[in-house]
C-alpha positions in Angstrom: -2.3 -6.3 14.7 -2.0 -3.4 17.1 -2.7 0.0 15.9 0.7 1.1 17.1 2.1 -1.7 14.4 -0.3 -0.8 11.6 -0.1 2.8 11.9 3.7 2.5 11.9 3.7 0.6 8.4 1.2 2.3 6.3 3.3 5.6 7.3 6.0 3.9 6.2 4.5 2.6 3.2 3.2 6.1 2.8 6.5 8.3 2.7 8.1 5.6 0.5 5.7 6.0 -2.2 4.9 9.6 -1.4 9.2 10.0 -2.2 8.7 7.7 -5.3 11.6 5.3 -3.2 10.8 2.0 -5.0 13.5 0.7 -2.9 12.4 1.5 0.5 8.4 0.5 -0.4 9.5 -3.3 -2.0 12.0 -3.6 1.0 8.4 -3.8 3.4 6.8 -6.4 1.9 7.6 -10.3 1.6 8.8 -11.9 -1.5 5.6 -13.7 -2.0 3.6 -10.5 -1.1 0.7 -9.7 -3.6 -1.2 -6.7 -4.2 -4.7 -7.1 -5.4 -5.5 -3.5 -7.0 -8.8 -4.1 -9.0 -8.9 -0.5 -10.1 -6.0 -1.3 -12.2 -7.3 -5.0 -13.6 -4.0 -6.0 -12.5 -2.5 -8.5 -9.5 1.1 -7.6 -8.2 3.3 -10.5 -7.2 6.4 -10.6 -5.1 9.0 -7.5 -5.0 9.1 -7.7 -8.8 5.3 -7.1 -9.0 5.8 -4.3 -6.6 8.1 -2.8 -8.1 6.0 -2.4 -11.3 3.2 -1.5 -9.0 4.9 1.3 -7.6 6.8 2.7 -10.3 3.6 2.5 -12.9 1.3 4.0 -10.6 3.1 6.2 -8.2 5.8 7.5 -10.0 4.2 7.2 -13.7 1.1 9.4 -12.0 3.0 11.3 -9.4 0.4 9.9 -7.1 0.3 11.5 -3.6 -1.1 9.8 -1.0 -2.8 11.2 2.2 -3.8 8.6 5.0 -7.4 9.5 6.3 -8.7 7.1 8.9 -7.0 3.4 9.9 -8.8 0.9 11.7 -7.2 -2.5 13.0 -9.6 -5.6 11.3 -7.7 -8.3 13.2 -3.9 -9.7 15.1 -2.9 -9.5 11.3 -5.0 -7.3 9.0 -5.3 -3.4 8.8 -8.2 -0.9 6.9 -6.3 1.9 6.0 -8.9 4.3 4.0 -6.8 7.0 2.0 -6.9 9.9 -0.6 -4.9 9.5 -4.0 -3.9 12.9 -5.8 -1.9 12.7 -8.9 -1.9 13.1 -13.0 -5.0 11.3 -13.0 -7.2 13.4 -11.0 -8.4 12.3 -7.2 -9.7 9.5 -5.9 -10.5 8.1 -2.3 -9.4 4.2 -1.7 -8.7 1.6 1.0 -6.2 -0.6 1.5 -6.9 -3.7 3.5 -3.1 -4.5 4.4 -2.4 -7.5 6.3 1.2 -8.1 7.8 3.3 -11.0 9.4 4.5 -11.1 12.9 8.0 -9.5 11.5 5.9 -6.4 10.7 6.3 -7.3 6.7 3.2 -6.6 4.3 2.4 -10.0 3.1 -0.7 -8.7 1.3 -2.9 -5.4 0.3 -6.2 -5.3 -1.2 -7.1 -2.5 -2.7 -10.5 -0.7 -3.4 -10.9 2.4 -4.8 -15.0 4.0 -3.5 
């Protein structure tokens, strides 16, 4: 993945949570995307599962999220290391986000440090 491409989607990812838009953040991922979020003890799966991602940690926490540093892993996979404010306090966290050639997020693992 080039850094042009990752950059582009995890700003996009970004504003659409950062504007609680549950919409706009499901619409930029596949229908058999998964989020892996250990930090939660939960896996997310398909646009239903991130929709109940989004809206029970984003908007249930009024989460904030700042990107610090992105480096590209691979053609397909992105590190996107970033800092979480919200009604839980702060926390720092990557996202290993890997995307298909139609610049769709077919997968994040997340990682809280």
């Amino acid at each position: 993945m080039s850094a042009t491409t990752l950059r582009t989607v995890a700003d996009a990812l970004i504003a659409a949570t950062n504007a609680f838009d549950v919409d706009a953040a499901s619409a930029m991922f596949t229908p058999d995307a998964v989020i892996d979020d250990p930090s939660t003890g939960h896996r997310f799966e398909g646009h239903a599962g991130i929709r109940d991602y989004v809206e029970r940690y984003f908007i249930g926490y009024h989460t904030v999220t700042r990107c610090l540093s992105i480096e590209t892993i691979n053609e397909t996979q992105g590190r996107v290391r970033v800092d979480f404010t919200g009604d839980f306090g702060h926390e720092i966290g990557l996202l290993d986000i890997t995307v298909n050639d139609d610049g769709l997020i077919t997968r994040i693992d997340a990682d809280l440090e």
